[in-house]
C-alpha positions as CSV (number, residue, x, y, z in Angstrom):
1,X,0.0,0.0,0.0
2,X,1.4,3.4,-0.9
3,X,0.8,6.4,1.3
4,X,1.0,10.2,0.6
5,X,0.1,13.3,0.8
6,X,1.3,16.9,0.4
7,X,3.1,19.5,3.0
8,X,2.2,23.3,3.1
9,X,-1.7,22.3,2.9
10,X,-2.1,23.9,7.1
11,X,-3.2,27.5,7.2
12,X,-1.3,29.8,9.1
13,X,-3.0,30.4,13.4
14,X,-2.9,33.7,14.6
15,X,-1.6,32.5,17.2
16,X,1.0,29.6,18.5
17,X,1.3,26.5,16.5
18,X,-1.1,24.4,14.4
19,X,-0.1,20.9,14.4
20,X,-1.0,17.9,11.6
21,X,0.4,14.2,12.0
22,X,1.2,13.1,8.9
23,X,2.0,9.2,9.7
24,X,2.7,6.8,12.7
25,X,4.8,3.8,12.2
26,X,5.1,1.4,15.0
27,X,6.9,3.8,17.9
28,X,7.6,7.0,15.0
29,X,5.3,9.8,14.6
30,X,5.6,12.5,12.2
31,X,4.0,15.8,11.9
32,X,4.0,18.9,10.2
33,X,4.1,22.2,12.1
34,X,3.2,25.9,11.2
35,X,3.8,28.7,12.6
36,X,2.2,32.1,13.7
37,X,4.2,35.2,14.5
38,X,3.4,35.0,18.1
39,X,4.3,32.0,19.8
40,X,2.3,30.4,22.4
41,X,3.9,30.4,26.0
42,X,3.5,26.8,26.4
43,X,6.6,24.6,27.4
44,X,7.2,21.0,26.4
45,X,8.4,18.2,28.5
46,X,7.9,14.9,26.7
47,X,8.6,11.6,27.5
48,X,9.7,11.0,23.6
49,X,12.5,12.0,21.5
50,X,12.0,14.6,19.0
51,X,13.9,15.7,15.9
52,X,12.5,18.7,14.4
53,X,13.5,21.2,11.2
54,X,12.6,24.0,10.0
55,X,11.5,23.9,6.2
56,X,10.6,27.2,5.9
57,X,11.3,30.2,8.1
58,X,12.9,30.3,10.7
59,X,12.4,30.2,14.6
60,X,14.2,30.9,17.9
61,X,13.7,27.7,20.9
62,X,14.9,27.5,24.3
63,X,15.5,24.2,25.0
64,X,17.2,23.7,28.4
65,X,17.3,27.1,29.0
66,X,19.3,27.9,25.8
67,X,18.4,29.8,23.5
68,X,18.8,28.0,19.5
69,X,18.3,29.4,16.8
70,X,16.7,27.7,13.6
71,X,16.4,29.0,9.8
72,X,15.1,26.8,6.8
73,X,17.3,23.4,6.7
74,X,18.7,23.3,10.0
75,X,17.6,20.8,13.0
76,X,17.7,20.0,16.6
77,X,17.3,16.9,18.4
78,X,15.2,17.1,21.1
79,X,15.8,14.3,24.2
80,X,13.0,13.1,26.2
81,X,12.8,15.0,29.1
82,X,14.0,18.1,28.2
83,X,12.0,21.3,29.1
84,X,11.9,23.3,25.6
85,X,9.3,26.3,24.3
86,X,9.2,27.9,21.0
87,X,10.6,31.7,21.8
88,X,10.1,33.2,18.6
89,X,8.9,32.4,15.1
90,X,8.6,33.9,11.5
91,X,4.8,33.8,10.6
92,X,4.5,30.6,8.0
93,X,7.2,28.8,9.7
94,X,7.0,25.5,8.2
95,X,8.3,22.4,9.9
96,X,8.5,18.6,10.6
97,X,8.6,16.6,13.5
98,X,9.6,13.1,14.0
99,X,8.1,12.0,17.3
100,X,10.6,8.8,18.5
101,X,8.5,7.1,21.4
102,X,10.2,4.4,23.6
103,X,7.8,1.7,22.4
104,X,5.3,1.3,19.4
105,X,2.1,2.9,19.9
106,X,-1.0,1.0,20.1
């Protein structure tokens, strides 16, 4: 069976982040993200791994207190347990996000 589908289809919030998974294999999830202008305050601690890069735009995180900066191509890992927060964004931001849970989803 062949699965696909197209990026860039997510309209841009107003506000924070509008997330879409596009596909879960056993323990991997993948989504696409989009950005507003004005981030939401929310902070992440998940019990997952996450690899995440910027497609288009570009986009300032604090992860672990640090601030990282991000423009179109570049990536961060993202260790479970680690306290990060989207600081500033580009409206449009596009990017994707492998979620890498400990054990395959049921």
């Amino acid at each position: 069976m062949i699965e696909r589908g197209s990026l860039y289809l997510s309209p841009v919030p107003v506000v924070g982040e509008q997330f879409r998974e596009l596909a879960t294999v056993g323990n991997v999830v993948i989504e696409e993200i989009v950005s507003s202008a004005l981030p939401d305050a929310a902070e992440y601690q998940q019990a997952h791994d996450e690899w995440v890069v910027v497609l288009v735009g570009s986009a300032v995180l604090e992860i672990d207190g640090a601030h990282v900066a991000l423009s179109a191509g570049e990536w961060v890992l993202i260790r479970a347990q680690t306290r990060h927060r989207v600081v500033e964004t580009v409206a449009g931001t596009h990017w994707l996000a492998v979620h890498i849970h400990p054990a395959p989803l049921t």
